[in-house]
C-alpha positions, -999 to 999 in steps of 0.1 A, spaced: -356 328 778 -377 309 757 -365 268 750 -385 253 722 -387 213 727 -404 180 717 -421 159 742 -454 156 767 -465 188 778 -484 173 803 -453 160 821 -439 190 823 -425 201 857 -430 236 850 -445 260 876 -473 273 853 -490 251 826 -506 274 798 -530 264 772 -555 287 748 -594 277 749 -624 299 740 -649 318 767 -672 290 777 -648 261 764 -658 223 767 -624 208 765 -636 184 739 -605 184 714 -567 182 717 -550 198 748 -576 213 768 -596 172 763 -561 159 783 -560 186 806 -600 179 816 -595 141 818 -561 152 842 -575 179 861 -611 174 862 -614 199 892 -596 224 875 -625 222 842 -655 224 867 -640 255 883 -630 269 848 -669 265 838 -682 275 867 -659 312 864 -674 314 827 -708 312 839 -699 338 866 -676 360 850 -685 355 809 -650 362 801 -638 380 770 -608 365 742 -578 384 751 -580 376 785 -568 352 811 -578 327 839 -553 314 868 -562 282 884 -542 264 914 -545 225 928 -531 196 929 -518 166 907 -527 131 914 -491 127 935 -504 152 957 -481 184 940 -495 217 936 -501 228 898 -510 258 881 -523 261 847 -533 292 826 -560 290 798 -553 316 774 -589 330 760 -574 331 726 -605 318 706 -643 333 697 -667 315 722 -689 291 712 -720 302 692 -741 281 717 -738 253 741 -720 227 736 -712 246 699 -678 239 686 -652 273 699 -647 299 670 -614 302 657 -587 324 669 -575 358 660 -540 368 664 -549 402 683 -566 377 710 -536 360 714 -512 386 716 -537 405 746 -539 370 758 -499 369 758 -496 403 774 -521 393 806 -498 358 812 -472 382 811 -484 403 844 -491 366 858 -458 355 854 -444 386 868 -470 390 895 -475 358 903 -437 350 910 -440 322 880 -406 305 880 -416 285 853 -435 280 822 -444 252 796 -467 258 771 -478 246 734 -481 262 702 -512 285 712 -540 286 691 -525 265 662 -545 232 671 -585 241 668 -576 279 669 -567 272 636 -540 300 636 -506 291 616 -474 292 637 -454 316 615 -480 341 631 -485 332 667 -443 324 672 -434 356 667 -459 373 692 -449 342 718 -414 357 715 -425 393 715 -448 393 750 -424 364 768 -385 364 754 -372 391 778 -386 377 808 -362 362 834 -377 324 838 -377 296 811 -403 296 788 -405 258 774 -423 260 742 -433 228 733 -434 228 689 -438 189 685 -461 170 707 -444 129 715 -468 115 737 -455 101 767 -422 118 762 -409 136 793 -389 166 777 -359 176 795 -369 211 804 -344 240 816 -359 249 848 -332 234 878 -317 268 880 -347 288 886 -370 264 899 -371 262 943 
């Protein structure tokens, strides 16, 4: 069930938060910059498994806490993007085969995971560099026949809480 809306996906109320970074990210630009200055635990402990675990594109990494109201969050970076060439380099771009292996690993998560819930924004279109004609159509492919909302969110308004379609599966 996928819902494509307009609005903050940092307000979401979703039970997973997905976003696509490279291997060894800084989360200097766009999304992943907002989700560091939110979450700064959640950026220490995603370098801190890159330096441990040196992950691959086409992979995935699960992190759990808690907002600043005290509510637990989870958010999903997506390794959709060539790592950085060195540290502190700029990420490489993304590939749509990344993505779509990417994709098919947050599927598993979702399923395995119990995920009643998910918001997330047009992967690897920002400093991926990828064109949305490409990336939609794999979106729809790994996530449309699941059973929980999938909140797409195709046009950013900041500050703008979308009105998401999760009351009938959320707990």
């Amino acid at each position: 069930m996928i819902h494509e809306l307009s609005g903050d996906l940092l307000l979401s109320r979703a039970d997973l938060i997905v976003h696509g970074v490279a291997p060894h990210d800084d989360f200097k630009h766009g999304l992943a910059l907002a989700l560091r200055e939110k979450f700064p635990a959640m950026y220490k402990d995603f370098r801190h498994f890159c330096h441990q675990q040196n992950p691959k594109p086409g992979t995935a990494w699960l992190w759990a806490g808690v907002d600043h109201r005290g509510e637990a969050v989870r958010i999903a970076a997506l390794f959709t993007q060539e790592p950085p060439d060195h540290p502190g380099g700029r990420p490489g771009k993304a590939q749509t085969g990344y993505v779509n292996q990417a994709l098919h690993t947050l599927r598993k998560l979702i399923t395995d995971e119990k995920v009643t819930s998910v918001a997330l924004p047009r992967l690897a279109t920002g400093v991926g560099g990828l064109d949305w004609q490409h990336v939609e159509p794999l979106v729809r492919a790994q996530l449309g026949s699941l059973d929980v909302p999938i909140c797409v969110y195709t046009e950013f308004k900041p500050g703008f809480g979308a009105t998401e379609p999760l009351a009938a599966t959320a707990p």
